[in-house]
Each structure stands twice: as C-alpha cells, then as structure tokens.
C-alpha positions as CSV (number, residue, x, y, z in Angstrom):
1,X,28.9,-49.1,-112.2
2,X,28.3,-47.2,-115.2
3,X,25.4,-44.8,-115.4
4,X,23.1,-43.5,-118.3
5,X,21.0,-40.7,-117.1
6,X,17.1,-40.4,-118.1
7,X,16.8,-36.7,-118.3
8,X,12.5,-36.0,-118.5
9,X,12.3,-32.3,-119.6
10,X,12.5,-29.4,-116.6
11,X,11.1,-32.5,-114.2
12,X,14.2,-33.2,-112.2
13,X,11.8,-35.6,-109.9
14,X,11.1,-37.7,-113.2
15,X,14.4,-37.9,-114.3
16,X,16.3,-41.4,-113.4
17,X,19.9,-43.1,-113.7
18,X,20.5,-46.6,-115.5
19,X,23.3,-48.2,-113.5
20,X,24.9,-51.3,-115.4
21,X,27.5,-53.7,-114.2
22,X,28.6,-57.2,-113.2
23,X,27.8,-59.0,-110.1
24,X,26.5,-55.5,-108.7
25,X,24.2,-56.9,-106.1
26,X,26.1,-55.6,-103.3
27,X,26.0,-52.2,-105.1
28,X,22.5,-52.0,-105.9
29,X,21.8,-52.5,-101.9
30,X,24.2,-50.1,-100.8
31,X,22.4,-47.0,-103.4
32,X,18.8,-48.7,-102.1
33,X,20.0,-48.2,-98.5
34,X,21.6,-44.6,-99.0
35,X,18.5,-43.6,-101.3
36,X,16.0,-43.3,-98.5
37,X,13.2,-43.6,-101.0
38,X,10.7,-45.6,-98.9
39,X,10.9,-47.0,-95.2
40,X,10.0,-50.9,-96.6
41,X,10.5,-52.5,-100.1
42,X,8.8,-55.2,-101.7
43,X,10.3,-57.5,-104.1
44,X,8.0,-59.0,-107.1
45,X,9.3,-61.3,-108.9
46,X,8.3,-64.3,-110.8
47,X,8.5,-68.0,-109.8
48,X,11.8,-68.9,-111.9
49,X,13.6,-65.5,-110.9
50,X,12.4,-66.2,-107.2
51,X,14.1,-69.6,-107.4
52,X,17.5,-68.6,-108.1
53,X,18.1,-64.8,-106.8
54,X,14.7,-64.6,-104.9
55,X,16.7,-65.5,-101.0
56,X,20.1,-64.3,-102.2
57,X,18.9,-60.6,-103.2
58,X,16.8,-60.3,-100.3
59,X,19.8,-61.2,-97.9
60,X,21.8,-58.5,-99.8
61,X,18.8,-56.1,-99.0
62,X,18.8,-57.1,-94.9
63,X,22.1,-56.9,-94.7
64,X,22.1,-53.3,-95.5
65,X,19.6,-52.7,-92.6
66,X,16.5,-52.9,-95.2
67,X,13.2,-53.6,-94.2
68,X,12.0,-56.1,-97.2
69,X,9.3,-58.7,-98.7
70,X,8.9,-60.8,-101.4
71,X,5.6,-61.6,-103.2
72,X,5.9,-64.3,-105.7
73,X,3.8,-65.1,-108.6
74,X,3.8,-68.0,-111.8
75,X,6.4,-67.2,-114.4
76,X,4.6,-66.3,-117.9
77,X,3.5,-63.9,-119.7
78,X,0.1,-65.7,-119.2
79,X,0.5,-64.1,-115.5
80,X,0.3,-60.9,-116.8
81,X,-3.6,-60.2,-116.4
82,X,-5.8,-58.2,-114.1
83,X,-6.1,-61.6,-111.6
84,X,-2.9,-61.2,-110.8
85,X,-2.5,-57.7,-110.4
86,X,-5.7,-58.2,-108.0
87,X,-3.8,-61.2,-106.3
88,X,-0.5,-59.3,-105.8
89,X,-2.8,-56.4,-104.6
90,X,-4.2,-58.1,-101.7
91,X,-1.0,-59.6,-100.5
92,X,0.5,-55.9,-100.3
93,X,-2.7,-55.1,-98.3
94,X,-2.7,-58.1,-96.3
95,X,1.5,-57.3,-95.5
96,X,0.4,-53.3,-94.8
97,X,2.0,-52.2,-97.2
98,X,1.3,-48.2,-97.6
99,X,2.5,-44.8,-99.3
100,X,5.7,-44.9,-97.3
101,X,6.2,-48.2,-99.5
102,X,8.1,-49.1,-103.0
103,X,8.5,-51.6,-105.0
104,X,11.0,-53.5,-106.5
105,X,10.5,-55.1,-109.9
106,X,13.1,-58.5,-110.2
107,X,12.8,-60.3,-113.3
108,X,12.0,-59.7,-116.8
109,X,9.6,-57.7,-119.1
110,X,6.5,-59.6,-117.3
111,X,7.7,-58.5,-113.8
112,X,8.5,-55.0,-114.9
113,X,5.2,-54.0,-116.4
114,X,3.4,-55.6,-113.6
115,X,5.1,-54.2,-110.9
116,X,5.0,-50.8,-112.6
117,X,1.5,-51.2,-113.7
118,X,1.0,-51.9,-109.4
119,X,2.8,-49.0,-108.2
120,X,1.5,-46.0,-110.8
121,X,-2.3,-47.6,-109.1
122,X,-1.2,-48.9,-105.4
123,X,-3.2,-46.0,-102.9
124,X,-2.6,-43.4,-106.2
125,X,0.9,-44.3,-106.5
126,X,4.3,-45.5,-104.9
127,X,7.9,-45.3,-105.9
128,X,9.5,-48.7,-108.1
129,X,12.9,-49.5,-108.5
130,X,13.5,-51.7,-112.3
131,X,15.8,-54.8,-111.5
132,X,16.1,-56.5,-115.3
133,X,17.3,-60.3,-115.1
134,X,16.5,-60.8,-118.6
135,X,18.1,-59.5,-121.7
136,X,14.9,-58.1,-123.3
137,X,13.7,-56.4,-120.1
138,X,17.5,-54.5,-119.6
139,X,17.6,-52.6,-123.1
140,X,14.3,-52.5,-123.7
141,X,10.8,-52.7,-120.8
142,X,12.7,-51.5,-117.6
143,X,13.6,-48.2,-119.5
144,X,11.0,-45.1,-120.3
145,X,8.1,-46.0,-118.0
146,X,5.4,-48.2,-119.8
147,X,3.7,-50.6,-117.9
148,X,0.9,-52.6,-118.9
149,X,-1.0,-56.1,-118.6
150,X,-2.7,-57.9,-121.4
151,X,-6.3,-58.9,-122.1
152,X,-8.2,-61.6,-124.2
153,X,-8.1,-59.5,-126.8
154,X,-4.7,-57.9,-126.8
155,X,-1.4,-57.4,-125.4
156,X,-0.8,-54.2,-123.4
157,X,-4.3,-52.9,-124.2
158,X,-4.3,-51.8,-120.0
159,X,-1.8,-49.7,-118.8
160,X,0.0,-46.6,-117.6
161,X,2.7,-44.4,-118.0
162,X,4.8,-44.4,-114.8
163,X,8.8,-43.8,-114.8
164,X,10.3,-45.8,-112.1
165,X,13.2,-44.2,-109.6
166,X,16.2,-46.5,-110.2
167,X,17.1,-48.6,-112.7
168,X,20.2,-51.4,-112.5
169,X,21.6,-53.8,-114.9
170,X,23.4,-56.6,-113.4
171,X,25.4,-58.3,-116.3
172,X,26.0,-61.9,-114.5
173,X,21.9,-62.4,-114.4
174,X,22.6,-62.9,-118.0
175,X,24.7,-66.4,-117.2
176,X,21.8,-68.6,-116.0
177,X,18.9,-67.3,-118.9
178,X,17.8,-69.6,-121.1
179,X,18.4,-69.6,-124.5
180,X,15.0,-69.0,-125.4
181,X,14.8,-65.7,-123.0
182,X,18.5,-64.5,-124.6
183,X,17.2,-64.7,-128.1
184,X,13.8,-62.7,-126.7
185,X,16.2,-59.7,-126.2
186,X,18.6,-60.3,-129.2
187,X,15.1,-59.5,-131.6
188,X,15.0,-56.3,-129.4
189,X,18.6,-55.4,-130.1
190,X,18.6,-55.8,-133.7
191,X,15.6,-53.6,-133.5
192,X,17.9,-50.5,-132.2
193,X,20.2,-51.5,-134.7
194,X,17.5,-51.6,-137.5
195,X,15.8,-48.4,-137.1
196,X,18.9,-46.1,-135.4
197,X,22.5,-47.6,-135.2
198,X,23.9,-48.6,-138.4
199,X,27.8,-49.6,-136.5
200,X,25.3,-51.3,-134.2
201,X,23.9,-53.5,-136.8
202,X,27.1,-54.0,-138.5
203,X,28.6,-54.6,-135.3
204,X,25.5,-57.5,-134.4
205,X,26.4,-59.3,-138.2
206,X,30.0,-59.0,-137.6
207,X,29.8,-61.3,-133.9
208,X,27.3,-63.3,-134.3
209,X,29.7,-66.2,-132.8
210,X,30.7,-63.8,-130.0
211,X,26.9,-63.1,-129.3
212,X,25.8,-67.0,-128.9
213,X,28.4,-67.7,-126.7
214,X,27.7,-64.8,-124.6
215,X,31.0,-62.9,-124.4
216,X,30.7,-60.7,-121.5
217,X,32.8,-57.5,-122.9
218,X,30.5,-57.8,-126.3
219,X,27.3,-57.9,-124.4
220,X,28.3,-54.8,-121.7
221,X,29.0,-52.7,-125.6
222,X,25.5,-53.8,-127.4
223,X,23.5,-53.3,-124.2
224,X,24.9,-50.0,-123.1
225,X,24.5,-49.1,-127.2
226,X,20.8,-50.2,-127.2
227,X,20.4,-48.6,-123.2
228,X,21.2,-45.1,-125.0
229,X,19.3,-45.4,-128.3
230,X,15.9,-46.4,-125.5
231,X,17.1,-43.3,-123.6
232,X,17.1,-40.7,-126.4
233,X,13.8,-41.5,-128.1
234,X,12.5,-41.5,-124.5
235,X,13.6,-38.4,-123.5
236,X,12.4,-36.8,-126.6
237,X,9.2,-38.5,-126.7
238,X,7.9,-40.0,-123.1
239,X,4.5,-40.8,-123.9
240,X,4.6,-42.4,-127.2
241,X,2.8,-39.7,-129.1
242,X,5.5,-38.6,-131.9
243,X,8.9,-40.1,-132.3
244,X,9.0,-42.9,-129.9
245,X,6.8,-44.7,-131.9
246,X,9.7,-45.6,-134.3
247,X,9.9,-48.3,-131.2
248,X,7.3,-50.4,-132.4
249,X,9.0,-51.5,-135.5
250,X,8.1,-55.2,-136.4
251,X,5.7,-55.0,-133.1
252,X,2.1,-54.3,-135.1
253,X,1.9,-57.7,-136.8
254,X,4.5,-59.5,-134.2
255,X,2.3,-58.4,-131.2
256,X,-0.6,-59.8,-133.1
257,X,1.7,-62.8,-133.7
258,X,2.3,-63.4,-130.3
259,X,-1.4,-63.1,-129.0
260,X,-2.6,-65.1,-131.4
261,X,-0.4,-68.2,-130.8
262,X,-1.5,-67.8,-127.3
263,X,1.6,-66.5,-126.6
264,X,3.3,-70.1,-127.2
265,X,5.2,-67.5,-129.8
266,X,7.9,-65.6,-127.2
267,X,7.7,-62.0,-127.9
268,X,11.4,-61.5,-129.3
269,X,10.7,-64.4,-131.8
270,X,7.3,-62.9,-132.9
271,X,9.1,-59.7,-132.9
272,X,11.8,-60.9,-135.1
273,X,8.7,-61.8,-137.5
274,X,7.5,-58.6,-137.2
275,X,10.4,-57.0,-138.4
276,X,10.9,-59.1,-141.3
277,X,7.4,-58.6,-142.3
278,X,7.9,-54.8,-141.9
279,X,10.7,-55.0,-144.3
280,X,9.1,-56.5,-146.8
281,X,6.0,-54.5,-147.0
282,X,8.7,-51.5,-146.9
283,X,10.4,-52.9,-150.0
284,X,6.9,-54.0,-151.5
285,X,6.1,-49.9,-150.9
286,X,9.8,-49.1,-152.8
287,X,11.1,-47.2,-149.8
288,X,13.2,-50.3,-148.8
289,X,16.3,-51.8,-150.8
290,X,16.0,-55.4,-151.6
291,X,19.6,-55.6,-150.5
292,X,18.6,-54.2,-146.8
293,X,16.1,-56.5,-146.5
294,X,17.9,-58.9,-147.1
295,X,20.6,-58.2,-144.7
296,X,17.6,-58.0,-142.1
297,X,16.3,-61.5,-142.8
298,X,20.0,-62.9,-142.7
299,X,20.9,-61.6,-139.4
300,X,17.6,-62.5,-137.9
301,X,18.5,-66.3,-138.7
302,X,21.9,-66.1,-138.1
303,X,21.3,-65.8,-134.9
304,X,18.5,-68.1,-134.6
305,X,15.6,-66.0,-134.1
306,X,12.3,-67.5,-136.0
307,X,11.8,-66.2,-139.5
308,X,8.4,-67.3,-140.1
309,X,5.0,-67.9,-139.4
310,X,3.6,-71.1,-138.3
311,X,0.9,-72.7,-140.2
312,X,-1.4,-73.3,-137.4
313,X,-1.2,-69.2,-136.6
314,X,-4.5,-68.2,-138.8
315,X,-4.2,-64.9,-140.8
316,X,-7.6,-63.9,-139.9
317,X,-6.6,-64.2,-136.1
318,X,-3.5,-62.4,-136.9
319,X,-5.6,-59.6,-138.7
320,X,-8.3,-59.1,-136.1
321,X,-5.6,-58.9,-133.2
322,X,-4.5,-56.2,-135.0
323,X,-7.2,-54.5,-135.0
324,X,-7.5,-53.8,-131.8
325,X,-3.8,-52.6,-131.7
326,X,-3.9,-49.8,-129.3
327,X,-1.7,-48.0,-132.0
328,X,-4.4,-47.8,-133.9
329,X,-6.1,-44.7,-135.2
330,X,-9.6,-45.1,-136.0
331,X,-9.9,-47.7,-139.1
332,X,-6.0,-47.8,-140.0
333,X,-2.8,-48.8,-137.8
334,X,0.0,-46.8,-138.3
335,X,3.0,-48.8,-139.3
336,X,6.8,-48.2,-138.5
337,X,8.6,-48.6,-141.8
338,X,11.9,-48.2,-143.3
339,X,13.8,-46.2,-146.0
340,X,17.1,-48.2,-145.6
341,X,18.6,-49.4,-142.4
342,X,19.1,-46.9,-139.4
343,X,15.9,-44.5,-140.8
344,X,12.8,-45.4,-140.0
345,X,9.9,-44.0,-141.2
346,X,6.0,-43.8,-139.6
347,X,3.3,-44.4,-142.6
348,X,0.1,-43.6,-141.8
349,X,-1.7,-46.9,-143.0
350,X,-0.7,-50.0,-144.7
351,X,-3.5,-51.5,-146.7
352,X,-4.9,-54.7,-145.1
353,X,-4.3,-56.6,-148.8
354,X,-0.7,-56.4,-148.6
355,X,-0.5,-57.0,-144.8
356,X,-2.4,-59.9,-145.2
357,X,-0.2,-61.2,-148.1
358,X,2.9,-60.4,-146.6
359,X,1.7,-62.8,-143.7
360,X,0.7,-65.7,-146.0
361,X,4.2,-64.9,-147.5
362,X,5.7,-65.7,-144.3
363,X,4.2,-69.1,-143.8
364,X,6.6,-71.9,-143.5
C-alpha cells in the first residue's frame, strides 16, 4: 500500500496515514487488527455498498479475530439528516456499543460525514476509520475531518470537525461504481486541478479516453495527485478558516444547485456547474482569461459532467439557498475565484446582480 501522511501541527494523536491500493481488503484488516484502536468495530454503511462488500468486508474483519457489526441505512444523500443519525444512534445503543468502540465508515461521501458526524458526538466521542468506495469520497470527504448532515434549508449547515484515525483507498471499489457516482468524483478532481495542479489539469484534458474507461494505472496517478493537494491545504488549514477555503471553488452556487433540485442534481454534476459559473463571473470580474475559461467549460463536457442549469431549478431558490451558505459572512458570501488556472483567489463578495445573471446565463 502506499501511504500519504496527514501531519496536524505538534498533535501527533491528530495526525493520520492515507493508505491506497488495489484489492487491499486483506490489508486493511490486518492494520485494523494490529492497530488495537478499539476492542469492537462497527461498520456503517449504506444499502447499495452493504449489498456488494457489506458480508465480504465483515468476513475479512472476523477472520482477523475482530469483534464487528454492521448497521445499515438507505443509500442517498436524502439519508443524510438528523433522523437517521438518531436511528443509527439507537441501534449502537441498543448493540452496547461504548467508548471502547469505533467506527468504521464504508461507502461514499454520505457514509463518511455521517459516520464522522456519529463518532465526534457518540458518549463525547469515539475513534472512526474512513473506508471510501466512491471516487468522490477517496480524494475528497474521507480526508481532513469534516463531517456534517444537511437540513431543509441547506447542505452541511450541522456538523463537526473530527479527523478520523485511518484512512484506506481500495482502487478495485472503483470497478462496480456507477457512472453517475464516477463522474461525482471526476467534478472533484478537476477541482484540484483547477485551483492547484496545472500538469494535473493538463494531464485530465490529455486522457479523457483513458479516464472513461477507467484505466487502473491513470486513476492510482490522479487520485494519489488529488489525495496530496487535500492533504496540503489541510494540513495548513484544518478548520476551514484561511486557505482551505480555496476548496469550495464552484461549491457556493453548486451547493445551492444541488439543494435546490432536491438533490435530484448529484453533487459532482452541480459542482461541475459551480465551477463553470465561478469562471465566468471570474472572467466577468477581468481576473480570469477568456481562454481559461474556456478550457474549463471544455473539459467539464468532455468528460460528461453537466454544464448547465435546468430550467425547472428557479434562480430565486438558487439565491436564497445561498443565502444561508454557512460560508457566509454576515450579508455577503465569500466566493472562491480565479486569476488563471492553478491560482485561486478568495473575493470577499460577489454582487447578487451578476450571480444572478451568471445563473440565468447557464440555463439550457
């Protein structure tokens, strides 16, 4: 396995190892087993994941002598809501499950943030191990410690900081992830390249035909790239207050996207929107090239991420979602914008006038 370290300032007990490889199952047991980090584990994982890795991982897990559950819940990010934090709550309860516990997170971005979100809370805290099956979750929610679940009126608006202990990214989950769910972390991955890896975006426009079919070697090199941009704005910025915000580029309007259509809209595909909004209202603003923005919208469609907006998404909706942006600094929301490609910039405020026409602009 390779490993990418997550150094946290002086706090050694914070600090954390990525380990990625293929069909690592075995391997990831064996380092749970000789961790000693809890005396019982508890897998969480959604209903799809459950389905094809749920009974295989656990047997890996008892086979190393580990004492282990699983508590299920529906797949969606319409699971990710205080009910079902409450619901997975009570089952850890009901199983007696205590501080001598941790959890293990098995499935994508929804899984993560839940399980994170339950273990920075369970009885004050308990350890959590990060288990990404999904492309989005392994360069991008598994790594630096946010967990969260949505509300009514936003995405993310509950959460906590909370670093989990281990973190391993099995390759060969990749093989059985819907199209949809690969694109979701594709729109995260041009986002590294976008605002800090120039070779990586180049690299992204160059193999676009090795990227839909999956090539295994190509995939290991742009998920260990985007696995050590996420490190290094983490470890300079952990808690989101400075530098790490250069994250959320495309996420102000796309998160408001994605609310707003119910969250039909799957994050990487409202994020992809995001972006190209962002660019736009950068080049609107003269800090962004026409010709960069343009390279931006091409490589978000060549590999068939959504470029638009759909008509039945209202502005207004979009607009007053983000408003409530937990970005958001009194009356304005600041906004992750770009000079050119690999230097992003964080401007205070965007008018609402040009956000709001930059939407309708998007409307197809």
């Amino acid at each position: 396995m390779k490993r990418i370290k997550i150094n946290l300032d002086k706090r050694s007990s914070l600090s954390y190892e990525i380990s990625m490889g293929y069909n690592i199952l075995d391997r990831i047991g064996l380092v749970i087993a000789k961790s000693n980090l809890a005396h019982r584990y508890i897998v969480i994982a959604d209903s799809n994941v459950s389905a094809i890795y749920g009974a295989k991982f656990l047997a890996v897990l008892r086979d190393m002598a580990i004492n282990v559950d699983l508590i299920e819940f529906p797949a969606g990010e319409k699971s990710k809501n205080m009910d079902s934090i409450l619901a997975i709550v009570r089952k850890l309860i009901g199983l007696g499950v205590d501080r001598s516990s941790a959890l293990i997170a098995l499935g994508g971005g929804v899984a993560g943030d839940m399980t994170g979100f339950i273990a920075s809370i369970y009885m004050r805290s308990i350890p959590y191990i990060q288990i990404p099956t999904s492309l989005l979750a392994q360069v991008d929610s598994s790594i630096g410690g946010k967990t969260g679940i949505d509300l009514p009126e936003g995405k993310n608006l509950l959460g906590t900081f909370f670093q989990p202990t281990m973190v391993f990214v099995d390759l060969q989950f990749l093989n059985t992830l819907p199209d949809g769910e690969f694109n979701n972390g594709l729109s995260e991955i041009v986002k590294y390249g976008i605002i800090d890896d120039i070779e990586l975006f180049n690299l992204l426009e160059r193999e676009t035909d090795g990227i839909r079919k999956r090539d295994p070697d190509l995939l290991g090199t742009i998920i260990g790239r985007s696995c050590k941009i996420k490190k290094g704005v983490v470890e300079i910025d952990e808690r989101d207050m400075g530098v790490r915000r250069i994250l959320n580029f495309g996420h102000t309007i796309g998160h408001a996207v994605e609310a707003e259509s119910g969250y039909k809209i799957s994050h990487g595909n409202a994020i992809s929107v995001g972006m190209i909004a962002s660019a736009r209202i950068s080049e609107k603003l003269k800090h962004l090239s026409s010709g960069d923005r343009d390279r931006i919208e091409h490589l978000v469609r060549s590999i068939d991420l959504l470029d638009h907006i759909p008509e039945s998404i209202s502005t207004e909706g979009i607009l007053s979602k983000m408003r409530t942006d937990k970005k958001k600094k009194g009356d304005s929301i600041p906004f992750v914008l770009l000079k050119k490609i690999g230097l992003p910039f964080i401007n205070g405020s965007v008018e609402e006038a040009l956000i709001r026409k930059t939407i309708e602009g998007l409307r197809k």
